[in-house]
C-alpha positions in Angstrom: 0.0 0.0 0.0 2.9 2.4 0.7 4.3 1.7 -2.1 1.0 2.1 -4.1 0.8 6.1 -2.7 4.3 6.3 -3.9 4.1 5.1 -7.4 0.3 7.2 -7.5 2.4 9.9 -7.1 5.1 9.3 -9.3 2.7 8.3 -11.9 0.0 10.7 -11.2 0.4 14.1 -9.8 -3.3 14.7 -11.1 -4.5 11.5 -8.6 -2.1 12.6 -5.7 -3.7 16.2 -5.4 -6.9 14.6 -5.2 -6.1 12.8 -1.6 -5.2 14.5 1.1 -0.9 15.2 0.8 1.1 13.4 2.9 4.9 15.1 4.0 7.9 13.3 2.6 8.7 12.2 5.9 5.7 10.5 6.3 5.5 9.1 2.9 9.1 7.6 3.7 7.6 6.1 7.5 5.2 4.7 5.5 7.4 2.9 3.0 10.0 1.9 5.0 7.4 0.5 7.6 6.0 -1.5 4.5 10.2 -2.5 3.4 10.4 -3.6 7.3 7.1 -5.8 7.2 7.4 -7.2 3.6 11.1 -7.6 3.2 11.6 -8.5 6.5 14.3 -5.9 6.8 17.0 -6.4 9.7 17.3 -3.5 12.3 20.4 -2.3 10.3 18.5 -2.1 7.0 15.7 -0.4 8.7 18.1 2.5 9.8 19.7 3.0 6.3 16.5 2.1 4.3 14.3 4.9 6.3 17.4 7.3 5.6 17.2 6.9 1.5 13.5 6.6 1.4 13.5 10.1 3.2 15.7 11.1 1.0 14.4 10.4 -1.9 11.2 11.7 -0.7 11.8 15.1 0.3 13.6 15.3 -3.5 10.2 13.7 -5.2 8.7 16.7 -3.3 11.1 18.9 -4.2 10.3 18.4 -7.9 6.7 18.4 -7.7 7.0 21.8 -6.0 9.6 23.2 -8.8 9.3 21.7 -11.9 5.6 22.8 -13.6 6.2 20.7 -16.5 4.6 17.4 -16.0 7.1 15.2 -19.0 9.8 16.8 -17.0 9.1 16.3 -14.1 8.1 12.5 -14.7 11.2 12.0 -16.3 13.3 13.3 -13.0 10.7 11.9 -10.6 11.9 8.4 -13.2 15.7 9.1 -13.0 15.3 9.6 -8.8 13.7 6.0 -8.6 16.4 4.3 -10.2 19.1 6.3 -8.3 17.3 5.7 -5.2 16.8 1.5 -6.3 20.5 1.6 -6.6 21.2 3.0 -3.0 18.6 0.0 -2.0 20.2 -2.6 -3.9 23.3 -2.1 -1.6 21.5 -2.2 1.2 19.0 -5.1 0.5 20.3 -8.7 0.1 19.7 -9.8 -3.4 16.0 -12.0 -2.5 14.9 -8.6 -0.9 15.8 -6.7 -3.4 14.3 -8.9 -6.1 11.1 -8.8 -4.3 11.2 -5.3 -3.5 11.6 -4.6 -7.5 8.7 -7.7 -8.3 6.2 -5.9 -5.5 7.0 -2.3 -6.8 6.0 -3.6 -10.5 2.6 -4.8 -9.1 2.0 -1.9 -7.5 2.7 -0.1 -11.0 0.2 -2.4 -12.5 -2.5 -1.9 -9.9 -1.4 2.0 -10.3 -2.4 1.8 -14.0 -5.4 -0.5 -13.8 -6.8 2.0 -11.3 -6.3 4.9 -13.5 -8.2 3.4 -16.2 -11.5 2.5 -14.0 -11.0 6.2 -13.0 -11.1 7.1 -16.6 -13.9 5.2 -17.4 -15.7 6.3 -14.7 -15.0 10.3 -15.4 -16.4 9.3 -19.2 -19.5 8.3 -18.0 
C-alpha cells in the first residue's frame, strides 16, 4: 500500500492532489514501515532504508513543487527511482531486493489499472 501512494504519485500528480498530501517524511515512514514488514528488513536495514527513502522523498517533493512541467518532471521523478533502487540494492540482500523490484512492479500495475477504471468512470 505504501508503495502504491508512492508510485500514485510518481505516476500521477493529477490522482495525488486529489487525496489529502502526505509530507515526505511521512510518505518515507510509510514505506519503510511497509520495506520492514514485507522484506523482512533487519534492524540495520531499517536505519539505512528509512534514511534513503526520506531522502528520496523530500527530493520527489522537491520536484513536484519546482518543476511545472509534467514530462519533465516524470522523467526526473523516473531518473530519482532508479538512483534511489540503486542506493537499495546495496542495502538489500539480493532476494529482498528482487522482491522489493517484483512488489513495486505490481504496485505499478495496480497503479495503471486504477487509473483506467477512474477514466472510465470520469467518461460516463
Amino acid at each position: 500500500m505504501i508503495l502504491l501512494a508512492s508510485v500514485m504519485l510518481w505516476l500521477s500528480p493529477a490522482l495525488a492532489q486529489e487525496k489529502q498530501q502526505k509530507s515526505p517524511e511521512q510518505r518515507a515512514a510509510k514505506i519503510t514501515e511497509w520495506m520492514k514488514t514485507n522484506l523482512k528488513l533487519s534492524d540495520d536495514q531499517v536505519t539505512k532504508v528509512d534514511e534513503i527513502n526520506k531522502r528520496y522523498a523530500m527530493k520527489v517533493d522537491d520536484i513536484r513543487k519546482s518543476t511545472p512541467d509534467k514530462k519533465e518532471k516524470k522523467s526526473s521523478i523516473k531518473a530519482l527511482d532508479k538512483d534511489k533502487d540503486g542506493e537499495l540494492k546495496a542495502v538489500l540482500s539480493d532476494d529482498q531486493f528482487k522482491s522489493y523490484l517484483v512488489k513495486k512492479e505490481e504496485m505499478k500495475e495496480q497503479v495503471k489499472q486504477k487509473m483506467k477504471e477512474n477514466k472510465g468512470k470520469a467518461k460516463s
